[in-house]
Every structure is written in C-alpha cells, then in structure tokens.
C-alpha positions as CSV (number, residue, x, y, z in Angstrom):
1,X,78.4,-22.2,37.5
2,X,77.6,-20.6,40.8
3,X,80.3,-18.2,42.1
4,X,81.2,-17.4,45.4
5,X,81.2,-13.8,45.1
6,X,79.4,-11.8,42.3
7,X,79.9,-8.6,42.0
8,X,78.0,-5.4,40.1
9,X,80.4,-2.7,39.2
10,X,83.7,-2.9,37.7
11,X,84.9,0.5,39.2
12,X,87.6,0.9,42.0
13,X,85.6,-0.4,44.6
14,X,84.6,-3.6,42.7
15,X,87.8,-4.4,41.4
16,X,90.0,-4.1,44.6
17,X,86.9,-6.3,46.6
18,X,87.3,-9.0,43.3
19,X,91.8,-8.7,43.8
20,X,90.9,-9.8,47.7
21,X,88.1,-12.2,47.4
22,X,90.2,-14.0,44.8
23,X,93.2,-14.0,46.8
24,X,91.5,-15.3,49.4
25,X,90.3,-18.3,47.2
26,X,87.1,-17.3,46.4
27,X,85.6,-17.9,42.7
28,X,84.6,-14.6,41.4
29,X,82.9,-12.8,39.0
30,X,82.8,-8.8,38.0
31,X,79.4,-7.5,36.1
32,X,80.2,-4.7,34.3
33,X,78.0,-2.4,32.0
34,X,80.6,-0.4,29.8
35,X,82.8,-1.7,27.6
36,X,85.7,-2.2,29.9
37,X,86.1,-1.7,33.7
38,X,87.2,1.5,35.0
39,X,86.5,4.0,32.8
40,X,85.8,6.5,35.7
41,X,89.3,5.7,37.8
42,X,90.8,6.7,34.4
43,X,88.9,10.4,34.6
44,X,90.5,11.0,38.2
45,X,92.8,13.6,38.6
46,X,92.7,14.9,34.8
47,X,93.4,11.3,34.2
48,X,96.6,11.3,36.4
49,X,94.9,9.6,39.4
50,X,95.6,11.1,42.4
51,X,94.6,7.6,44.1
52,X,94.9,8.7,47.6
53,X,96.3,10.7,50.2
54,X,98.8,10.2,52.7
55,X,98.0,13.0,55.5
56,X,96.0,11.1,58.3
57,X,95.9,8.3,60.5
58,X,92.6,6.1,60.2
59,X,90.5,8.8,63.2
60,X,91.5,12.1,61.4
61,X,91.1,10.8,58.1
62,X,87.6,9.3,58.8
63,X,86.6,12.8,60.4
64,X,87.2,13.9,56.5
65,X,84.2,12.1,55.1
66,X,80.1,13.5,56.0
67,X,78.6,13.0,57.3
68,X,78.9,9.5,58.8
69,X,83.2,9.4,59.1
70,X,83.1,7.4,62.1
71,X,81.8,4.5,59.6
72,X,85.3,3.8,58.2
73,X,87.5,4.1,60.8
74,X,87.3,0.3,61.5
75,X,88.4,0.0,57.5
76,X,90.3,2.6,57.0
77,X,92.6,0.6,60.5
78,X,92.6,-2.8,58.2
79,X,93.3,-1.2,55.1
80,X,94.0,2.6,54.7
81,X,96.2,4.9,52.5
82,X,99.7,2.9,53.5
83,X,98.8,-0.2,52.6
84,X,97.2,1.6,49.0
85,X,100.1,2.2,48.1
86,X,102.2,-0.6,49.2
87,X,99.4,-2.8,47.3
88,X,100.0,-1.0,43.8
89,X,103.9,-0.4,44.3
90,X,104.4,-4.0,45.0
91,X,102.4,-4.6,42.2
92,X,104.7,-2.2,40.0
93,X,103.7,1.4,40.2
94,X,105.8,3.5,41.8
95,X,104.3,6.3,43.2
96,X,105.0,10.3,44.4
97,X,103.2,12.4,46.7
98,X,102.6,16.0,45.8
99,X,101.0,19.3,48.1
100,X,98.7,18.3,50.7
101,X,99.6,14.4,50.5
102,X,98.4,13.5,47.6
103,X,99.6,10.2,45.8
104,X,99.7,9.8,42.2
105,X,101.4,7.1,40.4
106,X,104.9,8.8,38.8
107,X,104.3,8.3,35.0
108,X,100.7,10.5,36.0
109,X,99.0,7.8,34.1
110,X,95.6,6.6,36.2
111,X,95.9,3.7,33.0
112,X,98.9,2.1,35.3
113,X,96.5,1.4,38.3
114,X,93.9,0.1,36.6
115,X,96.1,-2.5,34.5
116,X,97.4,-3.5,38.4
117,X,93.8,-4.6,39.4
118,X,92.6,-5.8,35.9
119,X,96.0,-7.9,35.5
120,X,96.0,-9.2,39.0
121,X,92.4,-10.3,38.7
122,X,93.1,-12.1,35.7
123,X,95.6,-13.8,37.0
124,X,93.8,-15.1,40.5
125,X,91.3,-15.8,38.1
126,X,88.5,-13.5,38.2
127,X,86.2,-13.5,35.5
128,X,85.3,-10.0,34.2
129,X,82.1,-9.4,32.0
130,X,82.0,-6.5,30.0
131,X,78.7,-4.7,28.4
132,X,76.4,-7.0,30.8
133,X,73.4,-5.5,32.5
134,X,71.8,-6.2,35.3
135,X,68.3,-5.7,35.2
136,X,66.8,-7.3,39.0
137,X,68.3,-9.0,41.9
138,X,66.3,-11.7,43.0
139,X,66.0,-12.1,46.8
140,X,64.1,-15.3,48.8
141,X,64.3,-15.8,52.9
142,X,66.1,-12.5,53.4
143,X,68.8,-13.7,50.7
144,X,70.0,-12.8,47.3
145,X,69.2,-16.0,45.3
146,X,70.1,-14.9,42.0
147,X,70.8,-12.3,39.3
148,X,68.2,-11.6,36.4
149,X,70.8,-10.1,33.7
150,X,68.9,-8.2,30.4
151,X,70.0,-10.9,28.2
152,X,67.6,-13.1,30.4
153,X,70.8,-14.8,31.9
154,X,70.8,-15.7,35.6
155,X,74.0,-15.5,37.6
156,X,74.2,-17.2,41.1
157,X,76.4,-16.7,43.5
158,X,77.0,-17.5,47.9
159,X,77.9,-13.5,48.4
160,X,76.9,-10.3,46.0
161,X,78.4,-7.3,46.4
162,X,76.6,-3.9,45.3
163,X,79.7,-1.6,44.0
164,X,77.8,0.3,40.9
165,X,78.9,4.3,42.0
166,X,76.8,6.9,42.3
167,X,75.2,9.3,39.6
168,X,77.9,11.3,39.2
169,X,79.7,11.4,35.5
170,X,76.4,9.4,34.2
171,X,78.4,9.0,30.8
172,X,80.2,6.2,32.4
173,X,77.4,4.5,33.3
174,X,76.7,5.5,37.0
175,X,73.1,5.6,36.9
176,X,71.9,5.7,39.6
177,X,69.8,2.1,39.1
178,X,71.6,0.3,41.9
179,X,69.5,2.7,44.4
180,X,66.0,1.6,42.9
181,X,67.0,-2.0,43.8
182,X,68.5,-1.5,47.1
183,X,65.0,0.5,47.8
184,X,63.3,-2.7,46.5
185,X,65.1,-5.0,49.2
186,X,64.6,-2.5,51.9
187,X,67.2,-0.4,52.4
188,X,67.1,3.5,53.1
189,X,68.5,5.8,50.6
190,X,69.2,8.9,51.8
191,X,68.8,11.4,48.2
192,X,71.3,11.9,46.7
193,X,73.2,14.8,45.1
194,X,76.0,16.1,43.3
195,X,79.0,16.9,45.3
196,X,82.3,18.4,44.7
197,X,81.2,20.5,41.9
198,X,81.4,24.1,40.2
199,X,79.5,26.6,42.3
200,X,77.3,29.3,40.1
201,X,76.3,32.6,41.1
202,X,74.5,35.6,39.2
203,X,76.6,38.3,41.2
204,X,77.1,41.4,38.4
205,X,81.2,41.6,39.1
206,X,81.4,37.6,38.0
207,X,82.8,37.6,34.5
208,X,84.5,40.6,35.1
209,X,86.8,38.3,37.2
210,X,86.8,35.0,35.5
211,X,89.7,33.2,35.0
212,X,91.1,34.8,38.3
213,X,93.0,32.0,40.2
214,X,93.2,32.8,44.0
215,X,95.3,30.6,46.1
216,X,95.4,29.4,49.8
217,X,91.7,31.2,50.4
218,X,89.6,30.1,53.2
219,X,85.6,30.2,51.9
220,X,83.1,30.7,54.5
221,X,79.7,28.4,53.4
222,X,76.9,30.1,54.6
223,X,73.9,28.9,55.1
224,X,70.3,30.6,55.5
225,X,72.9,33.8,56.7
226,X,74.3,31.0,59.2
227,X,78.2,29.8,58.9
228,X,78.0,26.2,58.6
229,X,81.7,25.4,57.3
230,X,84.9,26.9,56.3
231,X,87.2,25.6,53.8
232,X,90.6,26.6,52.8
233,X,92.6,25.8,49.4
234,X,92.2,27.4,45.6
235,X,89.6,28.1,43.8
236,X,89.3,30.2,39.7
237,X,86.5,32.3,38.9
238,X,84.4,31.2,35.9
239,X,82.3,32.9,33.5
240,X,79.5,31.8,35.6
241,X,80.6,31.2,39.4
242,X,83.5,29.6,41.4
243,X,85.5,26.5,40.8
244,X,88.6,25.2,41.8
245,X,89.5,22.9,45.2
246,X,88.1,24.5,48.1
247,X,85.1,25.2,45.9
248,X,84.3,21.6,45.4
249,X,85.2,20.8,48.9
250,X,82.6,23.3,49.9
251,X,79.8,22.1,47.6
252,X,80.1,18.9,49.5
253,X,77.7,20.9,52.3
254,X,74.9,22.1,50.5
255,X,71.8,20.4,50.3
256,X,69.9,22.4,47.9
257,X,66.2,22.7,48.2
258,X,63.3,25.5,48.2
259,X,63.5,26.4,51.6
260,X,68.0,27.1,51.8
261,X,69.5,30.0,50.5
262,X,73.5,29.6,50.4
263,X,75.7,32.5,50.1
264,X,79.8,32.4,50.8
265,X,82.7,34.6,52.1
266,X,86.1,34.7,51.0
267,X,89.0,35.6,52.9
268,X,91.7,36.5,51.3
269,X,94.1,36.6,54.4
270,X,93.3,33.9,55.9
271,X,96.3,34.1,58.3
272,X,95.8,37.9,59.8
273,X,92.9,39.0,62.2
274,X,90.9,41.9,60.7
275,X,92.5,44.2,63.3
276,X,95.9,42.6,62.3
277,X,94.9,43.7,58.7
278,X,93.6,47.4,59.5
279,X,96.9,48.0,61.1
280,X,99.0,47.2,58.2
281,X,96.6,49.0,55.9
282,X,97.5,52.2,58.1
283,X,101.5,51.6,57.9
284,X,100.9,50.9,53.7
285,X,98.6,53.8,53.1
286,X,100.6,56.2,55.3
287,X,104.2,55.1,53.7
288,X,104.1,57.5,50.9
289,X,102.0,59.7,48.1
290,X,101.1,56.2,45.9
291,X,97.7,56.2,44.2
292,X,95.1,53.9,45.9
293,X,95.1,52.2,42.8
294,X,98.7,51.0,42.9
295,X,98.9,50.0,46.3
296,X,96.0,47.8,45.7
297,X,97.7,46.1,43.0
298,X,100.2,45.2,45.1
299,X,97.3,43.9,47.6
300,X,95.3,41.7,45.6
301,X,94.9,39.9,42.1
302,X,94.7,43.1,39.3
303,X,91.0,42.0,38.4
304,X,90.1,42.0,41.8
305,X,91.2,46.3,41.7
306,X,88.1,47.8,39.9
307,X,85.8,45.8,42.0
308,X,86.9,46.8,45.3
309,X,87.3,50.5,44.2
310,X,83.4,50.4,42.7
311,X,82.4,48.8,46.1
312,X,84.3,51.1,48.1
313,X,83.6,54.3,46.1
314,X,87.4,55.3,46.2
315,X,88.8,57.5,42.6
316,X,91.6,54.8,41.7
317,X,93.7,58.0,41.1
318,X,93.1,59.2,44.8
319,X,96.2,59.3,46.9
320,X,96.7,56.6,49.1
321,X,97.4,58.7,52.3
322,X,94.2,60.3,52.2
323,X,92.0,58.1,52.2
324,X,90.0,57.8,55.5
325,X,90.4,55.0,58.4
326,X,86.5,53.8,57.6
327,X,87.3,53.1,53.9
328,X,90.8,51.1,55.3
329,X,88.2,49.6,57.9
330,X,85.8,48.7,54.9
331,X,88.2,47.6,52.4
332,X,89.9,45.0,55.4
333,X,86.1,43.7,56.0
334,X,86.1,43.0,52.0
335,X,89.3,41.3,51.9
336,X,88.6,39.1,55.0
337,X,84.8,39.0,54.0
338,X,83.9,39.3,50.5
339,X,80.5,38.1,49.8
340,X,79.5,36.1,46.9
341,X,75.6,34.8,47.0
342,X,74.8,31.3,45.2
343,X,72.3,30.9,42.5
344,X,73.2,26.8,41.9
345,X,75.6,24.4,41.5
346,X,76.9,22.1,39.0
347,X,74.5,18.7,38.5
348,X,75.8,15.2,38.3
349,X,77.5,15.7,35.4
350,X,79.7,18.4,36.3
351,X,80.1,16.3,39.8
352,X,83.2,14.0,40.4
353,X,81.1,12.3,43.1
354,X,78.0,11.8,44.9
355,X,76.6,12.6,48.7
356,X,73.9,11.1,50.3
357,X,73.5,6.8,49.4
358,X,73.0,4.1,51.4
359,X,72.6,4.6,54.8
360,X,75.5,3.2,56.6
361,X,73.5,2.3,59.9
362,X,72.5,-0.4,57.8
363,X,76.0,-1.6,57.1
364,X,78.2,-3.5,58.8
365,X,81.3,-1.7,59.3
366,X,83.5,-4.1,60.0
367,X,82.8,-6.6,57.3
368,X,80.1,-4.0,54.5
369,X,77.7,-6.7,55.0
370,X,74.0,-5.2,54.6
371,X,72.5,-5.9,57.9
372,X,69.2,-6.8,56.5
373,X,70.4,-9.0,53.6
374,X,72.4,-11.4,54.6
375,X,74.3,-12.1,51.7
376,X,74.6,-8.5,50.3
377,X,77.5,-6.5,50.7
378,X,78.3,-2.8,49.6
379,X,81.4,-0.9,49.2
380,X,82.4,2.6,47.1
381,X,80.3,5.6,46.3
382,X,77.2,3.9,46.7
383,X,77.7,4.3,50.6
384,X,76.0,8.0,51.8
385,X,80.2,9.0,52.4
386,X,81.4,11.8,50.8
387,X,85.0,12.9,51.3
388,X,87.1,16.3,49.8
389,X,88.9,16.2,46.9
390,X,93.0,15.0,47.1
391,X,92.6,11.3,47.1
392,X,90.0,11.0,49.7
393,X,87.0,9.2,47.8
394,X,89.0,6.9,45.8
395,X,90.6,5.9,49.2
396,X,87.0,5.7,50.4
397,X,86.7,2.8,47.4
398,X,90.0,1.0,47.8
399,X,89.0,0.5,51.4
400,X,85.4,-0.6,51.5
401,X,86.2,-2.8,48.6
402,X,89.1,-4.7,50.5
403,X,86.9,-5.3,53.3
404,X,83.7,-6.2,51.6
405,X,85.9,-8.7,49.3
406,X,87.6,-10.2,52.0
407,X,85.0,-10.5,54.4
408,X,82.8,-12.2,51.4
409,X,85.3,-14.9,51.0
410,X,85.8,-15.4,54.6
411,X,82.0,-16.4,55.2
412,X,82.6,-18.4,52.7
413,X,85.4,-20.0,54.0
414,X,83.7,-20.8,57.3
415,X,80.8,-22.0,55.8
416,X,82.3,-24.8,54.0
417,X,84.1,-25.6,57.8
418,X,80.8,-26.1,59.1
C-alpha cells in the first residue's frame, strides 16, 4: 500500500501531525521504534504533563524559544496553546492551569493525553507500527521515494514527515539517527546539545548547601566573565551543583566547548536595588543588640548562614550593631551577587530536551516543508528550537505537528485536483 503521509516518530509531534493529516483525509501511517508511542510525553512533568502554557500570545511566546522564535510565530497563529487545549478537552480531558500558566490535565496523568491522540488516530484510521526501525530513507529527483525499514521492508508514501526527537532521554529511543539522515539529504544540522539540564560545579561550600530550595531567584549566566542572560524562578542545590527551574532554563544558553568558561550569579532579592538593600541592612542591624547570626537567619535560608559568615569573616556571635557599613556593603553584594563558577552540565540523559537541530532557514514555516526536499516535512524537537521549561517545548511539538500534518494532506489534496 502506498500512504499519503508516513511518518517516523510516534512522539507528540508525530501523533498530533498523524490526528490532522487523517482528519484531513489523508491515509496515514506512524513508524515507531519502542514498544508503544509516547513513552517520552508520559515522562513530562514527573509524568503529570504539564502540556503547555497559557501565558502569551503567538509574538511573545515565540520570543521564548532560541534561538530562532521568530520561526513559529506563523504556527504558533494557526495553532497555539488555546486551541491545545480546546483540542484535548473536546476530546475529554479536562484541564487546570497552575503558577506561571501552566496546563496540566486535572487527574495529573500525562497517560490521559496520550490515549486522546492514540484513540483518535485509531479511529480516523491511522495505522501505528510499533518496534519498527527505520534504517535509510531513499531519495530520487530531489524526492523521498521510499523507506528501507531493518526488517528489509519498504514503505512508500506521497509526503514523509521526520518527527523522531532529539537525543535527549536516549532510553526512549531518541537517538539521534534521524540527524545522520537528514545530513545525508543535505540538510544543516546545527550540533546539538543537552538543554534544560542539572548544572555542576566544584565550588567547596556545594554540599554543604544541598538540598537548599531557594525560590523566586533571578540567576545571572555569565559567560567568559560577560552577562549573557538572566533568569528568574527556583532552583535546589544538589550534592553536586544546581537544579531546579530557572537552572534548566539557564542551561538552555550554554554552548560548552574548550574555549567558554561559564560562571553564574544569584540574586536573592531580585526586587530591591543593592542600595535599596544596604539601607535596610542599616535600619535591621541598628534595631537592637541581636547576634549577626540571628539576624541572618531571619535574612536567608539557615544553610546559607555559615557560608556567608566564612565569606565575610564576621564571629556569628558578634553583635549585630557593630558590625561595620563595608561588611553590610559586602554582605548586600553577596546576596544580590553570589557567585557560583560551573564545572559541567548534565548530558542527554539528565536533559528533558535538546538545542541545536535542523536549521530552520531550511524549513518552511508556514507549512514545515524542507525547502530542499520536496516531499519531506519536519516538526518537534528535531527543529534547532529550544524553549524553557512550563509547557513550552511540548507546545513547540503540538504545533509544528498540526501544521506539518495538515499541510501534508493538503498537497495532497491539490494534487489529486490537478
């Protein structure tokens, strides 16, 4: 049988072009390595699937992703986080929006979306093909002409559509093969790398504070002793660096290599100038005969006490009033800029997704057609977009997978008109 639409990938991405195509009347089928689709959309969110977020209109919410944005603004119009959810609620999930506009389905299961897009493909009549490899796309004239699967099977199809991941969470199968072939047919692939992951760092005073959970801190990203970006949310101290949100947001911006050294800077007051802050480290210090310890307690986070009294070289039993307007000055630099240098980040496996990927100039953005194959479209992860963490990237999916299946069963449409 030849298809009009076959697809490599049954993630988010793949399923939600395969739901459209269908729809539209195309005759699809889904080529999918594991044993079942989705087994990454069932990680997300701790397995609650925070699917997307609610916070921006299609500009702002493109400006989220690096570090091509502009890219989806066209799909993110057609098909962005409102009409996410009114696809899944109308297909039975009822959904809630927590901090920051993120959506989750209400029962917190991420199981309940995927039955949505596996049950409504099975219904338009999609034919899904578990623990099936592809091992080389075929390409003649500038065309995919077939698919050479490892069982020595050939599928054929009008339209393909490339929507394998990334290389993050390789236990689920994203490999990283997809890139090898789309090198093969001509394509740039810009590296790519593990993004919003666990940041290490061999600092002396970093398992003294692990398990510390600091909330609503804006981290500086510094790189080669130059700001590049700032970040605000929570992050948790581990036994060997930083995690948390605005520590995977922030790892988002660092391309590691030889020649980049990455350091950061928390602010603990995010809110208050440092001036602001000296002032009302004057009124505190000067309100009684407290020990500096105690005040500081009622600063900061406990762990955080020893720390700042070994950098500052204050007695924790010294009284608060006497201590001098440099150490005040000092201690406000700390807590607006307290340095942590980076030794590394978390690889692909500690990753929940990938940066760098196809390079979008070679993408249609209006339909995810590749502009050099004619026939080959691309949607998900596999696309150099990155986006933060709170529903963005499997928005990011949802969206590039509507348009690519749609517009895939269009040029069908209008080629059997001519």
């Amino acid at each position: 049988m030849k298809y009009n639409l076959a697809i490599i990938g049954g993630g988010p991405a793949g399923l939600m072009a395969a739901c459209r195509a269908s729809e539209a009347g195309a005759a699809v089928i889904i080529l999918e390595k594991n044993k079942r689709p989705g087994i990454k959309l069932l990680a997300t969110g701790g397995g609650r699937c925070n699917f997307t977020n609610i916070n921006r209109e299609p500009k702002p919410l493109a400006a989220c992703y690096v570090p091509n944005g502009h890219f989806l603004i066209s799909a993110f119009t057609r098909f962005g986080p409102r009409e996410t959810i009114n696809f899944f609620e109308k297909n039975g999930v009822t959904t809630k929006t927590e901090n920051n506009g993120r959506v989750f389905p209400t029962s917190d299961r991420a199981l309940d979306i995927l039955n949505v897009l596996t049950k409504k493909n099975k219904k338009s009549g999609t034919l899904i093909r578990t623990e099936t490899t592809v091992k080389d796309i075929i390409v003649s004239a500038g065309k995919i002409e077939k698919l050479l699967l490892s069982n020595g099977e050939e599928i054929m199809a009008e339209n393909y559509l490339l929507a394998t991941g990334g290389k993050s969470y390789p236990l689920t199968g994203s490999d990283g093969a997809a890139y090898i072939w789309l090198k093969k047919l001509g394509h740039t692939v810009i590296k790519p790398r593990p993004a919003l992951t666990p940041l290490y760092s061999t600092e002396k005073f970093i398992k003294a504070l692990e398990g510390l959970s600091l909330s609503d801190i804006a981290v500086r990203l510094f790189k080669n002793k130059k700001q590049i970006k700032t970040t605000r949310g929570d992050l948790i101290f581990t036994g060997a660096g930083l995690s948390g949100p605005a520590i995977f947001d922030t790892s988002r911006f660092i391309d590691w290599d030889q020649q980049n050294n990455f350091s950061l800077e928390l602010d603990c007051f995010p809110d208050k100038t440092e001036k602001a802050l000296i002032e009302e480290l004057q009124k505190i210090f000067h309100s009684g005969h407290k020990l500096f310890k105690n005040i500081l307690d009622k600063l900061v986070a406990p762990k955080l006490v020893p720390i700042l009294m070994a950098l500052l070289k204050i007695s924790p039993v010294q009284p608060a009033n006497t201590i001098t307007r440099e150490k005040k000055i000092k201690l406000a630099m700390f807590l607006k800029k307290f340095p942590i240098s980076i030794s590394g980040r978390g690889d692909f496996d500690r990753a929940m997704t990938t940066a760098g990927g196809v390079d979008v100039k070679e993408i249609d953005p209006k339909t995810m057609c590749s502009k050099l194959i004619s026939n080959l479209y691309l949607a998900g992860e596999i696309l150099d977009l990155v986006g933060p963490t709170g529903g963005y990237n499997l928005q990011l999916c949802w969206s590039t997978g509507y348009i690519a299946g749609e517009s895939a069963a269009r040029s069908q449409v209008d080629k059997n008109k001519i």
